[in-house]
LOMI-253347 format. One record per residue (C-alpha): chain; residue in three letters; x, y, z. Coordinates in Angstrom, 1 decimal, decimal comma, padded with zeros to 4 digits, always signed. Each point is the difference from the previous one (the first is absolute). Layout:
! LOMI-253347
rodo cadena=A; residuo=ALA; u=X; v=Y; w=Z
...
END
This chain:
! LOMI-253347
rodo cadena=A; residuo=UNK; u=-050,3; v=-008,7; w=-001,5
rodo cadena=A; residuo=UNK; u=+001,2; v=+000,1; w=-003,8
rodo cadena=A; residuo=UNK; u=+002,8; v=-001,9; w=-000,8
rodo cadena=A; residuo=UNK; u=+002,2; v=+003,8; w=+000,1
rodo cadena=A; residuo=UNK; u=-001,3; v=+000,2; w=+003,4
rodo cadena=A; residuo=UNK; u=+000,9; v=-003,0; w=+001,0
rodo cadena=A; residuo=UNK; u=+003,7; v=-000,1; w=-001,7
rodo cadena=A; residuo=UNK; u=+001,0; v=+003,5; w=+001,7
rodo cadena=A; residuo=UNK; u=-001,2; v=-001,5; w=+003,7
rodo cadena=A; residuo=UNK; u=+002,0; v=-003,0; w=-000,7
rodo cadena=A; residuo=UNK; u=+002,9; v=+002,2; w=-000,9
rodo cadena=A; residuo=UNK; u=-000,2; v=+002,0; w=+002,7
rodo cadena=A; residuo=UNK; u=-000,3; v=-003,0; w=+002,5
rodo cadena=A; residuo=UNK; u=+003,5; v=-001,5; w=-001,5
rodo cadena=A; residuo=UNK; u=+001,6; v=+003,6; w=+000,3
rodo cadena=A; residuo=UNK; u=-001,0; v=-000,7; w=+003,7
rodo cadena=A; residuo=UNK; u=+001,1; v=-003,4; w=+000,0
rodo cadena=A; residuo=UNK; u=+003,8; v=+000,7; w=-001,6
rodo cadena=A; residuo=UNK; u=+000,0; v=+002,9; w=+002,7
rodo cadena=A; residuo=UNK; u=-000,8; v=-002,0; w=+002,5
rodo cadena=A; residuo=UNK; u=+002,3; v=-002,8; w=-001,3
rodo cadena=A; residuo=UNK; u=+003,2; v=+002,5; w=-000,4
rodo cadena=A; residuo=UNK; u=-000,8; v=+001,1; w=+003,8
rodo cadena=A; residuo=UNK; u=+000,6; v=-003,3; w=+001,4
rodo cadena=A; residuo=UNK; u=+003,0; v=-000,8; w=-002,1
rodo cadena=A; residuo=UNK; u=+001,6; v=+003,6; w=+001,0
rodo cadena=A; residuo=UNK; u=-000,8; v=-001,1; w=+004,1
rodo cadena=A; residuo=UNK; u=+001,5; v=-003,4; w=-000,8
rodo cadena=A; residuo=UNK; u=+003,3; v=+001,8; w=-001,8
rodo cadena=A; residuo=UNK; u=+000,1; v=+002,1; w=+003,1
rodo cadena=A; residuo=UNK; u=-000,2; v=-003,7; w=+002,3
rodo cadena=A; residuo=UNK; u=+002,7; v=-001,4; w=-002,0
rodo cadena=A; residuo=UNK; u=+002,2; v=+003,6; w=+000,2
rodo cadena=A; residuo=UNK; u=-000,6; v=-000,2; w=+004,1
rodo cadena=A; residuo=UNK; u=+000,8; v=-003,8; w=+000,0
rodo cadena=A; residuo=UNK; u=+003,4; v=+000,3; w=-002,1
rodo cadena=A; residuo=UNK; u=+001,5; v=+003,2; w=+001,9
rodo cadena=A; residuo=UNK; u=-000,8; v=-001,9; w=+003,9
rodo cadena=A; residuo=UNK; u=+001,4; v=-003,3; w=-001,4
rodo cadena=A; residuo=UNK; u=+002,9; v=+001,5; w=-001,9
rodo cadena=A; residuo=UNK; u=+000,3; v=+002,2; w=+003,3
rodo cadena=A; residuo=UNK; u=+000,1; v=-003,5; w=+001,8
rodo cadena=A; residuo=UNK; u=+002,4; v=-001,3; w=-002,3
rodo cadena=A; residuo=UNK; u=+002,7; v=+002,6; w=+000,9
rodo cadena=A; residuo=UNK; u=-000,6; v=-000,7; w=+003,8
rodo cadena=A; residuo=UNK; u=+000,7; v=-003,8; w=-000,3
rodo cadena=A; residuo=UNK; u=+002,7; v=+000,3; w=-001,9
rodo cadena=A; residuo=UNK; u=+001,9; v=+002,4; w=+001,8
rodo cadena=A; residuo=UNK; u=+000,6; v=+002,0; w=-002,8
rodo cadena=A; residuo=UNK; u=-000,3; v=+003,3; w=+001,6
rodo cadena=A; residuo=UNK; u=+001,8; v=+001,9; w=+002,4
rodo cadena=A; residuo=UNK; u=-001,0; v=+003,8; w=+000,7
rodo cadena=A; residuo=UNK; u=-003,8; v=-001,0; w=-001,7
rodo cadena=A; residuo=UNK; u=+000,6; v=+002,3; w=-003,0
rodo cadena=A; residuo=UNK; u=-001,2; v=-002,3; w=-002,3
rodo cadena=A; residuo=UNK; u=-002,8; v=-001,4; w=+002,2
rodo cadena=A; residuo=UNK; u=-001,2; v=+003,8; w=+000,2
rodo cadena=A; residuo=UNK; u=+000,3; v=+000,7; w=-003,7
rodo cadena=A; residuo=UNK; u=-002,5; v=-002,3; w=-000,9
rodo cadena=A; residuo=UNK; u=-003,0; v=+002,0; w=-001,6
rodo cadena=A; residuo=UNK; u=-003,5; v=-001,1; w=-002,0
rodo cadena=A; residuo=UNK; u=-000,6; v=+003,0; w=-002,5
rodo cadena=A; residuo=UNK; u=-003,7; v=-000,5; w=-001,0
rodo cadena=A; residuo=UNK; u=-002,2; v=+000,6; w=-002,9
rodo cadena=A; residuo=UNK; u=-003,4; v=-001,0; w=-001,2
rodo cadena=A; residuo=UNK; u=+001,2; v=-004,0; w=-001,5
rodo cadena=A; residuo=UNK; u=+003,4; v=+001,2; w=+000,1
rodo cadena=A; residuo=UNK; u=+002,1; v=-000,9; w=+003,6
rodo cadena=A; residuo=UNK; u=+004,4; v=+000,7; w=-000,5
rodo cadena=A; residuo=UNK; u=+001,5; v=-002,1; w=+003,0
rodo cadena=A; residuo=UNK; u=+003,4; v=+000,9; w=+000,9
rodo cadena=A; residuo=UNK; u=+002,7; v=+001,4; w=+002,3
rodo cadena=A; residuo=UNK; u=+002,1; v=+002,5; w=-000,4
rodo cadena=A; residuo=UNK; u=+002,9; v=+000,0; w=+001,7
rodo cadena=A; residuo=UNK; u=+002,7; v=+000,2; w=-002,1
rodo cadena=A; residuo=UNK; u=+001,6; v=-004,3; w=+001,1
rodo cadena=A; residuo=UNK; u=-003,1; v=-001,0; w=-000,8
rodo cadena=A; residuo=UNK; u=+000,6; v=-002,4; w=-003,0
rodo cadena=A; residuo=UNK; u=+003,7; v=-000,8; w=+001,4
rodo cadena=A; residuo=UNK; u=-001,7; v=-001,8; w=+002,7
rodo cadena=A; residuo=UNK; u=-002,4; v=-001,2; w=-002,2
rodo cadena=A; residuo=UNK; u=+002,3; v=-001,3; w=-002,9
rodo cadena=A; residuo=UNK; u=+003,0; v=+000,6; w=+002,0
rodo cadena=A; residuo=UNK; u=+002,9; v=+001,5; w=-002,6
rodo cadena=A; residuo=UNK; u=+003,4; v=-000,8; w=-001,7
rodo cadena=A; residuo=UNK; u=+003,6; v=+001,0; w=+001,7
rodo cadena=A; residuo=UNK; u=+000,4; v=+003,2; w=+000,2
rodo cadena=A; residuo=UNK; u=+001,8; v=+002,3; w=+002,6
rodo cadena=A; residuo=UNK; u=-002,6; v=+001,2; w=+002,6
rodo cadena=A; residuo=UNK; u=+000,2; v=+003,0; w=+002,2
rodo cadena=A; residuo=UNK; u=+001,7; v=-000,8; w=+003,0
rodo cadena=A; residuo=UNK; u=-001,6; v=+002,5; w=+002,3
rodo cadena=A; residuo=UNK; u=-003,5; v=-001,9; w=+000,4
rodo cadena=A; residuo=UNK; u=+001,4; v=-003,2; w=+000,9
rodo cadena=A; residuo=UNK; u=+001,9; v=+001,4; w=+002,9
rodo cadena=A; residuo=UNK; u=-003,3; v=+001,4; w=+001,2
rodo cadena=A; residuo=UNK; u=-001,6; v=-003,4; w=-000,4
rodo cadena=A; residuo=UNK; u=+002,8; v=-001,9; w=+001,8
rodo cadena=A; residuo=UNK; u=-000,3; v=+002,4; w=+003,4
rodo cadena=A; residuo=UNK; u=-003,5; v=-000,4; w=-000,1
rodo cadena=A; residuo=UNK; u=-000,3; v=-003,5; w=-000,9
rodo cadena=A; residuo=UNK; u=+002,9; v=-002,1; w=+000,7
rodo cadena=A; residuo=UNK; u=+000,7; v=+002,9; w=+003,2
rodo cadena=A; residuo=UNK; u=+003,5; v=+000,4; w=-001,3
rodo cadena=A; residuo=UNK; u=+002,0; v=+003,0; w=+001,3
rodo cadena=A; residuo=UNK; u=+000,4; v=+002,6; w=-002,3
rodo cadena=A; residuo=UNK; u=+004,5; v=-001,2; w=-000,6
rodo cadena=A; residuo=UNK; u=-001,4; v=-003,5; w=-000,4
rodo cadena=A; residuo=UNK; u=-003,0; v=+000,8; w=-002,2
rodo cadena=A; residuo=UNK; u=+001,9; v=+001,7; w=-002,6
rodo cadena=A; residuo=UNK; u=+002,0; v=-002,6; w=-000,6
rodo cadena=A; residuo=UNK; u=-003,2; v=-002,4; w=+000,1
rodo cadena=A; residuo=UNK; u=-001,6; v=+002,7; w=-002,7
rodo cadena=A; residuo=UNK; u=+003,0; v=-000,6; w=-002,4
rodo cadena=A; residuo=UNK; u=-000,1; v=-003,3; w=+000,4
rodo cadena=A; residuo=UNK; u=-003,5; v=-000,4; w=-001,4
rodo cadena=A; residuo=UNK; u=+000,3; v=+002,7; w=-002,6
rodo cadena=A; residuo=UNK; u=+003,4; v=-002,1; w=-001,4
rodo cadena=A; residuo=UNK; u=-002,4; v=-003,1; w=-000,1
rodo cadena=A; residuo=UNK; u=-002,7; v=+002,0; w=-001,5
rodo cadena=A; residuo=UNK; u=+003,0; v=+001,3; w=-002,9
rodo cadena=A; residuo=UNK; u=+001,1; v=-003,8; w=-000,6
rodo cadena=A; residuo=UNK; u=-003,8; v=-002,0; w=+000,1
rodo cadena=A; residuo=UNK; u=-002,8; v=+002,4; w=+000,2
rodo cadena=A; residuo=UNK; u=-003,2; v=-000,3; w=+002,2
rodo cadena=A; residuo=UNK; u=-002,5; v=-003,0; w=+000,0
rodo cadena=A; residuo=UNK; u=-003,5; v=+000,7; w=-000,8
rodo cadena=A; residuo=UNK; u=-002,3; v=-000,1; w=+003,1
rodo cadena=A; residuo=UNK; u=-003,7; v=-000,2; w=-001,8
rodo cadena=A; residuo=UNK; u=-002,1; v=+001,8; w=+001,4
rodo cadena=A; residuo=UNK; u=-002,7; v=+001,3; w=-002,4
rodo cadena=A; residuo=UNK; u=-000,1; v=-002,9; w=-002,5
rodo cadena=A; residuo=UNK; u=-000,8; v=-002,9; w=+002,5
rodo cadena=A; residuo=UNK; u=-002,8; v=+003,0; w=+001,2
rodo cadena=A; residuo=UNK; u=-001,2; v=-000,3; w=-003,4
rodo cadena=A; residuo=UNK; u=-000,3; v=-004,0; w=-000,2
rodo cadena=A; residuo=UNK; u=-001,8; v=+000,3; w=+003,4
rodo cadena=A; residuo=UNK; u=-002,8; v=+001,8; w=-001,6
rodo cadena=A; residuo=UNK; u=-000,1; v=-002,0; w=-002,8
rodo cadena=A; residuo=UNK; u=-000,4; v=-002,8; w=+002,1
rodo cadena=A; residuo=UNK; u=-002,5; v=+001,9; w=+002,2
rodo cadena=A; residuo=UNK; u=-002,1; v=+001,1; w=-003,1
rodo cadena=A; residuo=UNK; u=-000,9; v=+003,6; w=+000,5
END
């Protein structure tokens, strides 16, 4: 070999190398985007933060070569992450979720439903984290 020779094979074998490298960082990005949607997935569950599983079933991993998007979609997503200010609510859900969950009669869930959307008006909703402490628990697991 002439020193050319030599420098376009050792080129060649670092191409191969950085491939190879990018490869495993892409499978590890897709560990980490499997990780954070089952634990954020998790999250939900234990906290009780769902009640028809809308949110639970939004959750999506879009996937690219070193690119991963982690999300869900439903559209209460971030109120039950961040929860939100006051604000007048639309009545019609929560009497829904008080038949089905506090197994109110229809009468007596109305009046439940407007009860929660005037608290909703005064204070708001409380956060209920669920993607963020996902986050710190792969940190934490180092994927």
């Amino acid at each position: 070999f002439d020193f050319f020779e030599a420098m376009v094979l050792a080129e060649a074998n670092l191409e191969d190398v950085k491939r190879e490298m990018l490869v495993e960082v892409n499978r590890r990005m897709d560990d980490g985007a499997d990780f954070l949607l089952s634990e954020t997935k998790r999250n939900l569950i234990k906290s009780k933060a769902i009640d028809r599983g809308i949110l639970l079933r939004s959750g999506f991993v879009n996937r690219k070569f070193l690119e991963k998007e982690i999300g869900f979609s439903a559209p209460h997503a971030g109120v039950i992450e961040f929860g939100s200010r006051p604000h007048m609510p639309p009545v019609e859900p929560f009497i829904g979720w008080a038949r089905r969950v506090l197994r109110l009669s229809t009468g007596i869930a109305r009046k439940a439903a407007w009860a929660v959307a005037i608290n909703v008006k005064k204070f708001g909703t409380i956060p209920r984290p669920y993607f963020r402490p996902a986050i710190n628990a792969l940190v934490r697991r180092g994927i």
